[in-house]
C-alpha positions as MATLAB code, in Angstrom:
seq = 'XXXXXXXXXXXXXXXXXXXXXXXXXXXXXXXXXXXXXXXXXXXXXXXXXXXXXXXXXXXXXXXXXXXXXXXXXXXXXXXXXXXXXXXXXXXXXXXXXXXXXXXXXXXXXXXXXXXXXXXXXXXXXXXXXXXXXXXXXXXXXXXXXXXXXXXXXXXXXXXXXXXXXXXXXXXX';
ca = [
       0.000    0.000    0.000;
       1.237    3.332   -0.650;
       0.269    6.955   -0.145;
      -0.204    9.272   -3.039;
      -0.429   12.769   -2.605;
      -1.596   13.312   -5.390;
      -5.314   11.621   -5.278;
      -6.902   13.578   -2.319;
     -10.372   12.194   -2.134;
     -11.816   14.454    0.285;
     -12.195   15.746    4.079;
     -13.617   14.388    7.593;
     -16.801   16.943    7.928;
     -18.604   15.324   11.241;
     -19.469   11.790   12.653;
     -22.283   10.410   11.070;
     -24.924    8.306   13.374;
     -23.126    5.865   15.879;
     -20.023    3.208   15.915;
     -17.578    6.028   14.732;
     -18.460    6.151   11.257;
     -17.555    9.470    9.666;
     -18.759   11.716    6.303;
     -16.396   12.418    4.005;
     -16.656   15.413    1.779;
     -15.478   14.702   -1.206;
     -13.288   16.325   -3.140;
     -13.699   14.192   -6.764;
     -16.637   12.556   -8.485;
     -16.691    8.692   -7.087;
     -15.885    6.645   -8.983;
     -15.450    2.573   -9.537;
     -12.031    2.660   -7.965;
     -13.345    4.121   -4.700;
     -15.521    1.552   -3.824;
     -13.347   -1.140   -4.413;
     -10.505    0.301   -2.247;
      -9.718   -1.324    1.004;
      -7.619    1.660    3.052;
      -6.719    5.245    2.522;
      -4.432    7.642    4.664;
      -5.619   10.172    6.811;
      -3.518   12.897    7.072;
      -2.976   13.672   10.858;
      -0.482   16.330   12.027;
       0.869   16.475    8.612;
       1.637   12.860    8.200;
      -0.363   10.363    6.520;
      -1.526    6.997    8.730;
      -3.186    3.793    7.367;
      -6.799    3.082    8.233;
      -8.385    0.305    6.887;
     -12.351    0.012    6.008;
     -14.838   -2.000    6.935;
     -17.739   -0.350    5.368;
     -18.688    2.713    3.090;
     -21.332    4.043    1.345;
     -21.998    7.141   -0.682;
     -24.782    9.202    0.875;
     -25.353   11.696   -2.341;
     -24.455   15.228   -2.423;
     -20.630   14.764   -2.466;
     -20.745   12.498    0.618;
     -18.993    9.489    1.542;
     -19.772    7.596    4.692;
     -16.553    5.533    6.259;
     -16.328    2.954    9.079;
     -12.521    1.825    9.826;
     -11.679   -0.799   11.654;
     -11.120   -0.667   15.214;
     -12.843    2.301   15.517;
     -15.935    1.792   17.203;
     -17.162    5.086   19.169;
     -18.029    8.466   18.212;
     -15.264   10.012   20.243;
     -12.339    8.410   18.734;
     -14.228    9.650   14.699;
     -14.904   12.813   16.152;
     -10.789   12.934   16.496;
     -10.680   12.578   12.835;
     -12.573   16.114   11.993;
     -11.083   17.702    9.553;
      -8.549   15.545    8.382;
      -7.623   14.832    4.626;
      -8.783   11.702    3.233;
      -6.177   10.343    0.935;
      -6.616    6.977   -1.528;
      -4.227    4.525   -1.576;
      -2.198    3.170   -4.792;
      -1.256   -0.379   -5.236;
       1.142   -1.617   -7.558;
      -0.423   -2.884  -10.928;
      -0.480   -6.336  -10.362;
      -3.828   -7.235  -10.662;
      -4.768   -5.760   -6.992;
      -8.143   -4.539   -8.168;
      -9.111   -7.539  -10.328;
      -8.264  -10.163   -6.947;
     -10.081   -7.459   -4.997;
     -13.181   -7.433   -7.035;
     -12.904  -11.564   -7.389;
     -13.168  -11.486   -3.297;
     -16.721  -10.146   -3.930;
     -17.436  -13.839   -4.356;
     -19.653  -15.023   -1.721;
     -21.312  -11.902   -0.919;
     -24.940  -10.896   -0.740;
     -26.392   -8.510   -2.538;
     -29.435   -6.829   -1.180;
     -31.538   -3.734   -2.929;
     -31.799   -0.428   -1.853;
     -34.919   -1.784   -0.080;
     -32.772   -4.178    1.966;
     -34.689   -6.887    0.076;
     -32.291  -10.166   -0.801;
     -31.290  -10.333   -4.277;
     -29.214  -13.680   -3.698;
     -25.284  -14.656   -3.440;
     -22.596  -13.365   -5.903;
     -20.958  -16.664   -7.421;
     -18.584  -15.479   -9.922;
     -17.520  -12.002  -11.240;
     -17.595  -11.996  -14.614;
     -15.264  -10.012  -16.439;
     -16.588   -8.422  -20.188;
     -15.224   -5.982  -22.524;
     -18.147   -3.530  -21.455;
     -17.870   -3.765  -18.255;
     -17.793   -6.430  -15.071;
     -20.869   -8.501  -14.365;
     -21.925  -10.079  -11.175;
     -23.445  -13.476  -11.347;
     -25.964  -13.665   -8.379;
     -27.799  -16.795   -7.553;
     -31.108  -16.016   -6.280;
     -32.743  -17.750   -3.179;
     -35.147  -19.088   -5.596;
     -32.224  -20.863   -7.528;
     -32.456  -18.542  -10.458;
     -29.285  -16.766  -12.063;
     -29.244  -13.405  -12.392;
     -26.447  -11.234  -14.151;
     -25.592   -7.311  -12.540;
     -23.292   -5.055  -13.995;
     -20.656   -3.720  -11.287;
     -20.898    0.203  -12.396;
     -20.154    2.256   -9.361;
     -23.911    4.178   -9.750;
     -25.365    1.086   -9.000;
     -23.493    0.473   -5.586;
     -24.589    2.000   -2.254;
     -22.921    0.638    0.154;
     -20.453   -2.500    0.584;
     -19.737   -3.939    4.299;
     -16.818   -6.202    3.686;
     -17.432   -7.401    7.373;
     -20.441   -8.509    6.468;
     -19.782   -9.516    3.248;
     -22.800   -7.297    1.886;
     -23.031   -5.219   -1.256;
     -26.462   -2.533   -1.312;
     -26.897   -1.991   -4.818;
     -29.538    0.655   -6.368;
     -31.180   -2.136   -9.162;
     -32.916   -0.793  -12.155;
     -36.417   -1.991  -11.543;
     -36.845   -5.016  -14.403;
     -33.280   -5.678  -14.607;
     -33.752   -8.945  -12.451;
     -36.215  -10.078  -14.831;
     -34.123   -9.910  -17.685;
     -32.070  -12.515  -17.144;
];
């Protein structure tokens, strides 16, 4: 993992709800990389330190909502106010590909917290990436991964909140 300077993603603004998650205003449109990316550097008295994430989601409006690990109360977030939110890099290995193949196994659940089924293979195109889901009624259904589709992902809980097109299910 290593810091870059140069792809500030945005600032602490306030602790948002409870369990220390925080909003970040961003600072660039979100984008596909975002969401995929497991740790960025908060820059605290000048120097940037490592947090890892268990959970985002973008709220709308320019705002991103983080949970890191091992920080579980309001107090220890509300340290974080106003601190610059930095992405990380990883070398070009493949990183994001094996990070978007660990999506295997996850659930997938609409914005109305309703069960769409289990992700069983990412599926890479030419277009774009598609998620296989099998349904709890046994039927397949293919997703695109496109960043405007994703809410939220809890890699803790191994959840992805997707916004679905209504009839894109029943495509497939």
């Amino acid at each position: 993992m290593a810091y870059t300077t140069g792809i500030l993603l945005g600032s602490i603004t306030k602790v948002s709800g409870f369990g220390g998650t925080v909003s970040v205003r961003l600072e660039r449109s979100l984008n596909e990389n975002t969401h995929l990316t497991e740790s960025v550097f908060l820059e605290i008295e000048g120097r940037p330190v490592p947090f890892f994430i268990s959970s985002s989601e973008y709220s709308g409006a320019g705002t991103l909502k983080l949970k890191f690990d091992r920080c579980d109360s309001d107090e220890q977030a509300g340290e974080f106010i106003g601190a610059k939110v930095w992405l990380t890099s990883a070398p070009a290995s493949g990183k994001n590909s094996r990070e978007v193949k660990s999506f295997e196994g996850f659930n997938v659940y609409d914005q109305n917290d309703q069960l769409i089924g289990c992700i069983t293979e990412v599926i890479p195109n030419p277009a774009q990436l598609l998620l296989r889901i099998n349904s709890p009624g046994n039927r397949e259904i293919l997703v695109p991964l496109h960043e405007n589709l994703i809410i939220g992902i809890d890699k803790r809980k191994k959840e992805i909140t997707m916004d679905i097109p209504e009839g894109l299910a029943e495509i497939n």
